[in-house]
ZAPA-355266 format. One record per residue (C-alpha): residue number from 1; x, y, z; residue in three letters. Coordinates in nm, 4 decimals. Last residue first. Layout:
<atoms>
{NUM,{X,Y,Z},'ala'}
...
</atoms>
This chain:
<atoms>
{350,{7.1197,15.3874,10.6568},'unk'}
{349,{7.3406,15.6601,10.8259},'unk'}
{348,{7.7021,15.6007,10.9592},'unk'}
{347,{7.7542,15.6151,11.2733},'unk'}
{346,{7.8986,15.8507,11.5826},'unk'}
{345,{7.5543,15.8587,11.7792},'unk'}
{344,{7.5883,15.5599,11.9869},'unk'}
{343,{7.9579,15.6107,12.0606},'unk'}
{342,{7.8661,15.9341,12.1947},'unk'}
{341,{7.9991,16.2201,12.0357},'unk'}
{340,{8.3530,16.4771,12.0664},'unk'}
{339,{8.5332,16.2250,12.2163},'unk'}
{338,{8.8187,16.3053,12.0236},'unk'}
{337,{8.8789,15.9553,11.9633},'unk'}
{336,{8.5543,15.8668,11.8923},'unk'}
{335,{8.5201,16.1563,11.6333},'unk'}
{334,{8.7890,16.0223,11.4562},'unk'}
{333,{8.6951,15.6962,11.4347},'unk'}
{332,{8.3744,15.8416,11.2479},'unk'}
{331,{8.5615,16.0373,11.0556},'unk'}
{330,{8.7743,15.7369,10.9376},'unk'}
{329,{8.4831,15.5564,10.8755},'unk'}
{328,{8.2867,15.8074,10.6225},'unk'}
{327,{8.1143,16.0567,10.7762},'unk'}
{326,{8.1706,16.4097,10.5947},'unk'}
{325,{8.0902,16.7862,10.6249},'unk'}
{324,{7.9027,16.8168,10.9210},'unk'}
{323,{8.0905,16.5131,11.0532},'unk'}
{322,{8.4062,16.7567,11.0072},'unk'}
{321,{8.2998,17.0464,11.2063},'unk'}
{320,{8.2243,16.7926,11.4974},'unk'}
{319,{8.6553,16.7094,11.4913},'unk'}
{318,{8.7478,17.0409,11.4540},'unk'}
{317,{8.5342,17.0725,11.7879},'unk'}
{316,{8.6317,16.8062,11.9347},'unk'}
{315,{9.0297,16.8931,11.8478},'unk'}
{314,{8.9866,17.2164,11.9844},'unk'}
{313,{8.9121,17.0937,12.2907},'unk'}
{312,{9.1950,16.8437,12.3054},'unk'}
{311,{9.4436,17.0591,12.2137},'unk'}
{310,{9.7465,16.8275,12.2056},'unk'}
{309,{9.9899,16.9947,11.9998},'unk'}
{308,{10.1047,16.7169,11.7319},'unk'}
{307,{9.8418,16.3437,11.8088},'unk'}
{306,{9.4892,16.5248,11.8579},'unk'}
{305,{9.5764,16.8946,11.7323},'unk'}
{304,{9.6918,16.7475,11.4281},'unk'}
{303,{9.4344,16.5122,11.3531},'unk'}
{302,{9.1630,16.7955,11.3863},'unk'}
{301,{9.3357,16.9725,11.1439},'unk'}
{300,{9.4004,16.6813,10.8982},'unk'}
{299,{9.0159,16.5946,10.9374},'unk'}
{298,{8.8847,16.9313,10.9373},'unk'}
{297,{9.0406,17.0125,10.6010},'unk'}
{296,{8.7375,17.1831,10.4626},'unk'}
{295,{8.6806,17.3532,10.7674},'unk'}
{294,{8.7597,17.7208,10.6542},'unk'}
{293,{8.5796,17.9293,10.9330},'unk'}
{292,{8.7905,18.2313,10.8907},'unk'}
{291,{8.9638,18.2038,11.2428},'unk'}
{290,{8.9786,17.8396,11.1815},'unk'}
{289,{9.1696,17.8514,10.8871},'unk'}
{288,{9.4234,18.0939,10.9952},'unk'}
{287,{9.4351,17.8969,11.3064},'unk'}
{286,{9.5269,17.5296,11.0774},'unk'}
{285,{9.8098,17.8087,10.9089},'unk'}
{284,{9.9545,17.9428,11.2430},'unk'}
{283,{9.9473,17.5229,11.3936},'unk'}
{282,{10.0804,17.4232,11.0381},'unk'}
{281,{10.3720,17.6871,11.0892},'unk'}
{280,{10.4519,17.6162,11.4675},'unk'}
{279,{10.4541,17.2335,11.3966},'unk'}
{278,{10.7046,17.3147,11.0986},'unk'}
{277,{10.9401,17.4843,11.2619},'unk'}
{276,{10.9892,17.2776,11.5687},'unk'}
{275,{11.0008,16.9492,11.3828},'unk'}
{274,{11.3775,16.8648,11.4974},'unk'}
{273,{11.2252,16.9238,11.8669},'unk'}
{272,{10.9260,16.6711,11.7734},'unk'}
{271,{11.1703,16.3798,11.7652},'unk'}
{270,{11.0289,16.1511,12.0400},'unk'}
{269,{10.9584,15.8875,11.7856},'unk'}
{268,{10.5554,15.9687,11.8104},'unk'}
{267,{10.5932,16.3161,11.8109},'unk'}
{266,{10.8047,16.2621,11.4840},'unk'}
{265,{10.5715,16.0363,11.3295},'unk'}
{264,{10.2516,16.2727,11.3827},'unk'}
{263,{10.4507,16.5329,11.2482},'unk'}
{262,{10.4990,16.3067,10.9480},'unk'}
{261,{10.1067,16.2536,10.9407},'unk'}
{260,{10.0384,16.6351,10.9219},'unk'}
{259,{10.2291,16.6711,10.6550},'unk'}
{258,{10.1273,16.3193,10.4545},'unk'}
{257,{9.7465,16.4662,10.4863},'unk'}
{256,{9.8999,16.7907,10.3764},'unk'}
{255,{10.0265,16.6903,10.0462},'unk'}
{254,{10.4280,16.6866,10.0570},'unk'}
{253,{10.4865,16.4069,9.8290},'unk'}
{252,{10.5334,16.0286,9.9157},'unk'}
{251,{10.8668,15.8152,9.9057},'unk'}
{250,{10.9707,15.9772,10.2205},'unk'}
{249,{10.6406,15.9075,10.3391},'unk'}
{248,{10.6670,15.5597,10.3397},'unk'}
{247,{11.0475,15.5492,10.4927},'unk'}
{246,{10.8923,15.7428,10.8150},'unk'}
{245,{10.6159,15.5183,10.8049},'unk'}
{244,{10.8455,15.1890,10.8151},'unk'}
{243,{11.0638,15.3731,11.0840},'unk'}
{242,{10.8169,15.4538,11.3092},'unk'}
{241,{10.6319,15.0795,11.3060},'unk'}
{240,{10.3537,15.0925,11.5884},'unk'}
{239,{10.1501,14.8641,11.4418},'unk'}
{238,{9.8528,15.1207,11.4572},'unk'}
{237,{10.1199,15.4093,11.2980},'unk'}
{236,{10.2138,15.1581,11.0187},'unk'}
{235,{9.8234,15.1559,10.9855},'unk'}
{234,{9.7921,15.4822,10.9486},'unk'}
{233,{10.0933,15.5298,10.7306},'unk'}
{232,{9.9089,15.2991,10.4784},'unk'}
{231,{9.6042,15.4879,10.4713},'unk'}
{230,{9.8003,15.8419,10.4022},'unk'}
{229,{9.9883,15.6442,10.1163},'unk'}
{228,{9.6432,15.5401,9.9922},'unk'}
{227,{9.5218,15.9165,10.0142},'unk'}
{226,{9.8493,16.0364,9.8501},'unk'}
{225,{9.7954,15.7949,9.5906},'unk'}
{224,{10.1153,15.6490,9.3774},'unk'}
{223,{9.9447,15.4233,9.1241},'unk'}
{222,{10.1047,15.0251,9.0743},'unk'}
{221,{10.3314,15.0217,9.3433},'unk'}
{220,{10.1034,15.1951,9.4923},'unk'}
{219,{9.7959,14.9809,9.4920},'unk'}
{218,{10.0815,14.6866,9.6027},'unk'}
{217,{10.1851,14.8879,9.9261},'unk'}
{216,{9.8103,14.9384,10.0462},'unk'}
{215,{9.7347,14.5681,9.9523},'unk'}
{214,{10.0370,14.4405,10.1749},'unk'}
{213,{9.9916,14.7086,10.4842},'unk'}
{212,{9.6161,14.5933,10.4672},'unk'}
{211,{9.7139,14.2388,10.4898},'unk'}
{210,{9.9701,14.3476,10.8599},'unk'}
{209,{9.6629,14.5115,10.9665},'unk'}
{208,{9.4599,14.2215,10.9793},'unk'}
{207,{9.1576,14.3202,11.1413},'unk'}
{206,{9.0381,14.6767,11.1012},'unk'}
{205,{9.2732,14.7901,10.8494},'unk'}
{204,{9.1766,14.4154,10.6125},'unk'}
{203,{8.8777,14.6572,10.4562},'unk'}
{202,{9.0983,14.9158,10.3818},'unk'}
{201,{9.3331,14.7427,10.2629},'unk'}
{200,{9.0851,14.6044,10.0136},'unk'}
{199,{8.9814,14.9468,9.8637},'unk'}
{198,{9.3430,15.0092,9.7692},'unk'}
{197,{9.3717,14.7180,9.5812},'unk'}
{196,{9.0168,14.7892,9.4334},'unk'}
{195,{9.1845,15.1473,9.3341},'unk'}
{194,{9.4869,15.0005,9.2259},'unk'}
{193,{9.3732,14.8051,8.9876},'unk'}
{192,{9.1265,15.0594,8.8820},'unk'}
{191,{9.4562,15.2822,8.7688},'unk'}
{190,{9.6614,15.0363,8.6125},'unk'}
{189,{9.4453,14.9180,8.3862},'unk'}
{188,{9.3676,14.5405,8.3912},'unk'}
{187,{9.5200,14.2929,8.1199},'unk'}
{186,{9.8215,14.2658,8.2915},'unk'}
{185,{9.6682,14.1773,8.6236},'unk'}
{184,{9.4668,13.8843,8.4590},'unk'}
{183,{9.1953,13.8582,8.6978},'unk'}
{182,{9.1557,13.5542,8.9143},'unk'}
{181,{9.2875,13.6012,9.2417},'unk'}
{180,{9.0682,13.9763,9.2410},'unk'}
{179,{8.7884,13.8269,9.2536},'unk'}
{178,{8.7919,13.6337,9.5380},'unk'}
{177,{9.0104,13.8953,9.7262},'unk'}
{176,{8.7685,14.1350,9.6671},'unk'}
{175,{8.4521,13.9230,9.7959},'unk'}
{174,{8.5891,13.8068,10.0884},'unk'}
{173,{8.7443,14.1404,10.1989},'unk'}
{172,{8.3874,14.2886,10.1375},'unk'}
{171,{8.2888,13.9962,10.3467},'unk'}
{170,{8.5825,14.1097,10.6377},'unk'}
{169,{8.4853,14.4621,10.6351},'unk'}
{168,{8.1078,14.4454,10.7373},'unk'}
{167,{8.0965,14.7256,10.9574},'unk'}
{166,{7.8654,14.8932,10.7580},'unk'}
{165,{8.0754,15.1276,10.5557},'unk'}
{164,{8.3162,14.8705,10.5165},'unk'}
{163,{8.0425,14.7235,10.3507},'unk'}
{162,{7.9679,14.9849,10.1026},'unk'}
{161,{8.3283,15.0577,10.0007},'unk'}
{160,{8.2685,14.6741,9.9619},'unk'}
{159,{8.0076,14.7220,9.6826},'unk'}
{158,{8.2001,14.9026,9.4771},'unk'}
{157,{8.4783,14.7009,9.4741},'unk'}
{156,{8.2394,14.4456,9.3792},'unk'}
{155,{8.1051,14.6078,9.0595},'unk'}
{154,{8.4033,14.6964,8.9837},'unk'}
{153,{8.5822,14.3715,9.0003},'unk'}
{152,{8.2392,14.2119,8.8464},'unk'}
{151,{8.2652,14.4359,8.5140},'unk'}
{150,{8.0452,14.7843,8.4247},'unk'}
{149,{7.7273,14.7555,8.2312},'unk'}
{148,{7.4666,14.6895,8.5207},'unk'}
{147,{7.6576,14.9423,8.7791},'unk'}
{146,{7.3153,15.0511,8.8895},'unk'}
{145,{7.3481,14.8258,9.1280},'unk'}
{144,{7.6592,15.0605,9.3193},'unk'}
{143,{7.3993,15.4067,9.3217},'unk'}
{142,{7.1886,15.1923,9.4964},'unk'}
{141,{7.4457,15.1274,9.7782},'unk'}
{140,{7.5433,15.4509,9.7902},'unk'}
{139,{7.1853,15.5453,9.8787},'unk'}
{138,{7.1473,15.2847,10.1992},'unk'}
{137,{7.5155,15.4187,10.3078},'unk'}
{136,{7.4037,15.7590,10.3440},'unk'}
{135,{7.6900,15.8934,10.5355},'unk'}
{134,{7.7743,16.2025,10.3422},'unk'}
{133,{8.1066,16.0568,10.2150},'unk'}
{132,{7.9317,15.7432,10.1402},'unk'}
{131,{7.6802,15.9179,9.9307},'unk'}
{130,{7.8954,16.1075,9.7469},'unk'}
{129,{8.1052,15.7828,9.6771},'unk'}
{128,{7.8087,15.6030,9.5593},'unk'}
{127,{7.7204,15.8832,9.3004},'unk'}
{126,{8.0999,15.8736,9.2081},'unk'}
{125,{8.0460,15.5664,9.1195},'unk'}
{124,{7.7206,15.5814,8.9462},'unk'}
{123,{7.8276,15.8383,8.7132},'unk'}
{122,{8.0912,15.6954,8.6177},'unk'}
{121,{7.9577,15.3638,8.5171},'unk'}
{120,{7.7559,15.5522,8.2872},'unk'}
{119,{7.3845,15.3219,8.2367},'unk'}
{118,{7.1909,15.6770,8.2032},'unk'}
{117,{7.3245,15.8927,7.9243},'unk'}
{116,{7.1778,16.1929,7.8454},'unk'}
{115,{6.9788,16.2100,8.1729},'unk'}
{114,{7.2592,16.0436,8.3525},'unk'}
{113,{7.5009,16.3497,8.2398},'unk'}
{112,{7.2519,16.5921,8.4045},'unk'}
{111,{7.1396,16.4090,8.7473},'unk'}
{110,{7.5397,16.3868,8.7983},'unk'}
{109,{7.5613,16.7392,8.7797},'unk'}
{108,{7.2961,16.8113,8.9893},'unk'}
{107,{7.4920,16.5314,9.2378},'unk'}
{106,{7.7579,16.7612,9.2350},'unk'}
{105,{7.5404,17.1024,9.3249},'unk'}
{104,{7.4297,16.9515,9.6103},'unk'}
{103,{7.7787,16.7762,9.7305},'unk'}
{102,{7.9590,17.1268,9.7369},'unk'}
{101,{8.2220,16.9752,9.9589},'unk'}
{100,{8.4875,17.1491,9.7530},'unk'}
{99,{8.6239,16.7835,9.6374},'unk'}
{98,{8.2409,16.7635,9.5547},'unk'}
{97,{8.2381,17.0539,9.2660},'unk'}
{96,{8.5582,16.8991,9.1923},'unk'}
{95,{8.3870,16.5259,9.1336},'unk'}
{94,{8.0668,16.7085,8.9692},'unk'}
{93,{8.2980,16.8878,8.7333},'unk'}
{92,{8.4383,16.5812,8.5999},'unk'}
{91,{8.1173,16.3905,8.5774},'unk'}
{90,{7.9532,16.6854,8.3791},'unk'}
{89,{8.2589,16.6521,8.1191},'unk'}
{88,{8.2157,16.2841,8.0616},'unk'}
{87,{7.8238,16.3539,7.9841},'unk'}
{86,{7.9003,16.6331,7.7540},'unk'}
{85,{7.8354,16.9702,7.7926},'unk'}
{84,{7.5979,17.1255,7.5221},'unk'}
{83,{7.3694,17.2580,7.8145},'unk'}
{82,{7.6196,17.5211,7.8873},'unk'}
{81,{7.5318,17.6401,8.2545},'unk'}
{80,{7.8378,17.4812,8.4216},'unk'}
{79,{8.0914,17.5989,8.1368},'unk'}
{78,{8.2374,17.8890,8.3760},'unk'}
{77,{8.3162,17.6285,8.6283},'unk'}
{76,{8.5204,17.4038,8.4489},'unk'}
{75,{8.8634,17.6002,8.3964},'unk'}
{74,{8.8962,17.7481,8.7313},'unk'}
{73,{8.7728,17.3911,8.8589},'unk'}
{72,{9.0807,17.2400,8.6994},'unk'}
{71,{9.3007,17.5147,8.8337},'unk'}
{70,{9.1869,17.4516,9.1754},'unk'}
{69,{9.2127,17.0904,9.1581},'unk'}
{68,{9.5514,17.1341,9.1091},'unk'}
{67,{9.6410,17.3392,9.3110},'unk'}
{66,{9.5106,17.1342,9.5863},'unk'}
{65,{9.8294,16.9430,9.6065},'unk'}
{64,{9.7608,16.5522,9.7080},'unk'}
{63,{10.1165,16.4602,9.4760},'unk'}
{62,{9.9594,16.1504,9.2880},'unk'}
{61,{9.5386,16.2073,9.3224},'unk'}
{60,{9.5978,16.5812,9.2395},'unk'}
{59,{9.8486,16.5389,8.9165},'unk'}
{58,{9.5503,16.2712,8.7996},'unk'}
{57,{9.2861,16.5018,8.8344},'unk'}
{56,{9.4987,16.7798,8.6536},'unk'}
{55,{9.4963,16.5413,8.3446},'unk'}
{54,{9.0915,16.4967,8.3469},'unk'}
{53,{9.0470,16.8621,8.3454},'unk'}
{52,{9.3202,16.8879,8.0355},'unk'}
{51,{9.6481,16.9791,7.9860},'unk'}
{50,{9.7262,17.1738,7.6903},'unk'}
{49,{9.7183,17.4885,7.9025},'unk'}
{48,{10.0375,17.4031,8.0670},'unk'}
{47,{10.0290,17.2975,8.4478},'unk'}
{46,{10.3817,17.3459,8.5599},'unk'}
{45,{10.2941,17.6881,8.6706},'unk'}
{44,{10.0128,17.5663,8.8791},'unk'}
{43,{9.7607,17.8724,8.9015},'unk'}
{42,{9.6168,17.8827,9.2450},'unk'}
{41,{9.2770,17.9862,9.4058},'unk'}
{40,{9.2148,18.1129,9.7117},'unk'}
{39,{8.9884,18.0787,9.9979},'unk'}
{38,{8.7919,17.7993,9.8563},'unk'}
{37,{9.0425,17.4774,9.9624},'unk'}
{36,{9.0130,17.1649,9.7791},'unk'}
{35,{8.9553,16.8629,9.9274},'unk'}
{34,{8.8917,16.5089,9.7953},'unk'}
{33,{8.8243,16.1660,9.9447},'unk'}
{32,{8.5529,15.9643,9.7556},'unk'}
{31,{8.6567,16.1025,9.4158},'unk'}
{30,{8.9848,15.8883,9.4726},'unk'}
{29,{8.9455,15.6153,9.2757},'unk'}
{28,{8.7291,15.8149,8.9744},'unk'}
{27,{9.0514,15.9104,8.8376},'unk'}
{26,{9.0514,15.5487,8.6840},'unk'}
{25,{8.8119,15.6433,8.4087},'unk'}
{24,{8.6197,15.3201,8.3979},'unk'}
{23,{8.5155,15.1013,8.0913},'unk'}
{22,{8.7190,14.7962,8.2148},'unk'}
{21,{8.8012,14.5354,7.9960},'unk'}
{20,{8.5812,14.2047,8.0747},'unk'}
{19,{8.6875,13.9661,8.3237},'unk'}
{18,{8.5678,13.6411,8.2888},'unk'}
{17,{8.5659,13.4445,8.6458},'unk'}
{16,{8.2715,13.2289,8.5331},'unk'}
{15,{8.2068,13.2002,8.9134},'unk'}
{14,{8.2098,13.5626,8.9900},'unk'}
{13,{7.9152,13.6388,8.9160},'unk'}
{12,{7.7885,13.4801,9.2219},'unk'}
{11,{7.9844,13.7299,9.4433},'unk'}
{10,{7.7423,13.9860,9.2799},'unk'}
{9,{7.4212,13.7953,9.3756},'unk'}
{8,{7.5535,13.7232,9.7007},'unk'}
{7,{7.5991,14.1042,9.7290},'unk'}
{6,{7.1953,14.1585,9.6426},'unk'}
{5,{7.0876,13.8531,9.8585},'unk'}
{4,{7.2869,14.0610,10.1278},'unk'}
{3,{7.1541,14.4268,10.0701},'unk'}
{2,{6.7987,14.2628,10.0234},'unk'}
{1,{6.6128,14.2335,9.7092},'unk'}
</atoms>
């Protein structure tokens, strides 16, 4: 079946409009856009023991602080070989051992909780977002029809990560919205609410920016997200409203994404002198990183160098060093703006 008959299929589903409850672990929302530095690893003292893999998941996807995912894979790692790990447990390591870019070893993982149990919605998602982070937009979307026993909003959110992938943003908008007008809101977790919410901003970003600013706002009232809160500032930044992204990200924590985006703001506003401080410290750490060959946060360092100190050759190259590690749509906009590839060859991969 082709890509389209298959998402007509899907949209079709929708007719009977029943919603079923969702069997999704909501931390799967942000598995498609993780990072966790491997030069050192932290302890977070307001971690205590009690809290679980799972738990620390959740404290990364709110504040964005690596620490977290640090301490979760401190505690996951050392089970990796156990064959007596359970299917939920394999998922959770194989989204840290891809927030660490790792993606071999993650999809391993994922080949070892779908052999004990092989219909997982989990699995399958993060599957798809592997795939989408590495640009293979053909595998991602096989990884989203295997969703058989999940329900039609994630099923189609799924889906439209795939479109958007493809250029096709305004049919995966189609498709969201539809579904998403006739689910009970109060009947739907919190956390894959806001992740399809999320998912249609980013599909109105290319075309209505003013929608995407809507969606992006309502997936956090519901979740705060330092990647959706990241997206959201973006497009304030497109529309050119300073003040509305300065008031976002004082609601938002300090994550570096949301660092390197209030620098952004200030440059922008013409207040870089109050910033002095802090450009010269994220310039001395991003060089600290690049002197060891640390590109895991290519994006946010290649950003920075871009829109905070212009330094446009280093931003190609920061900018290449990310495609090698990820080529999703924002790195691919990325790399046009640096100039760093040819239109032609900055796209995703069927």
């Amino acid at each position: 079946m082709s890509s389209r008959k298959h998402r007509d299929t899907v949209f079709a589903m929708l007719k009977p409009l029943v919603i079923l409850a969702l069997l999704l672990d909501g931390t799967l929302a942000i598995a498609h856009n993780v990072h966790s530095a491997p030069h050192e690893v932290h302890v977070d003292a307001q971690v205590e023991p009690k809290e679980d893999v799972q738990q620390l998941i959740r404290l990364f996807r709110e504040t964005g602080d690596d620490a977290h995912l640090d301490t979760a894979w401190a505690r996951l790692e050392p089970q990796l070989g156990e064959q007596a790990l359970a299917p939920g447990e394999l998922v959770d390591a194989a989204m840290l051992a891809q927030s660490r870019h790792d993606f071999t070893l993650a999809l391993e993982l994922l080949d070892r909780a779908l052999e004990q149990q092989p219909h997982i919605p989990q699995a399958w998602l993060l599957r798809a977002a592997i795939e989408l982070v590495r640009g293979n937009v053909d595998d991602a979307l096989d990884a989203c029809r295997q969703l058989r026993s999940s329900t039609a909003l994630v099923a189609v959110t799924c889906h439209a990560r795939v479109a958007i992938a493809r250029g096709d943003s305004r049919r995966a908008l189609g498709q969201l919205t539809a579904v998403l007008a006739h689910i009970d809101e109060d009947r739907v977790d919190a956390d894959r609410l806001a992740w399809s919410l999320s998912v249609a901003g980013d599909a109105a970003a290319g075309f209505d920016p003013e929608l995407a600013v809507s969606l992006y706002r309502r997936s956090l009232a519901l979740v705060e997200s330092a990647q959706v809160r990241s997206a959201l500032v973006d497009t304030l930044l497109h529309l050119d409203r300073l003040e509305d992204a300065d008031a976002e990200l004082d609601r938002g924590s300090a994550a570096l994404p949301l660092v390197v985006r209030r620098l952004i703001v200030a440059v922008r506003a013409g207040r870089e002198g109050e910033f002095t401080v802090d450009i010269g410290n994220t310039d001395r750490r991003f060089r600290y990183w690049i002197a060891h060959e640390d590109w895991l946060h290519a994006r946010e360092m290649a950003r920075f160098y871009l829109d905070v100190l212009p330094r446009p050759a280093l931003a190609r190259r920061l900018a290449v060093k990310n495609l090698e590690l990820q080529r999703e749509p924002e790195d691919l906009r990325l790399a046009r703006r640096s100039a760093s590839l040819p239109a032609a060859d900055v796209k995703p991969r069927s």
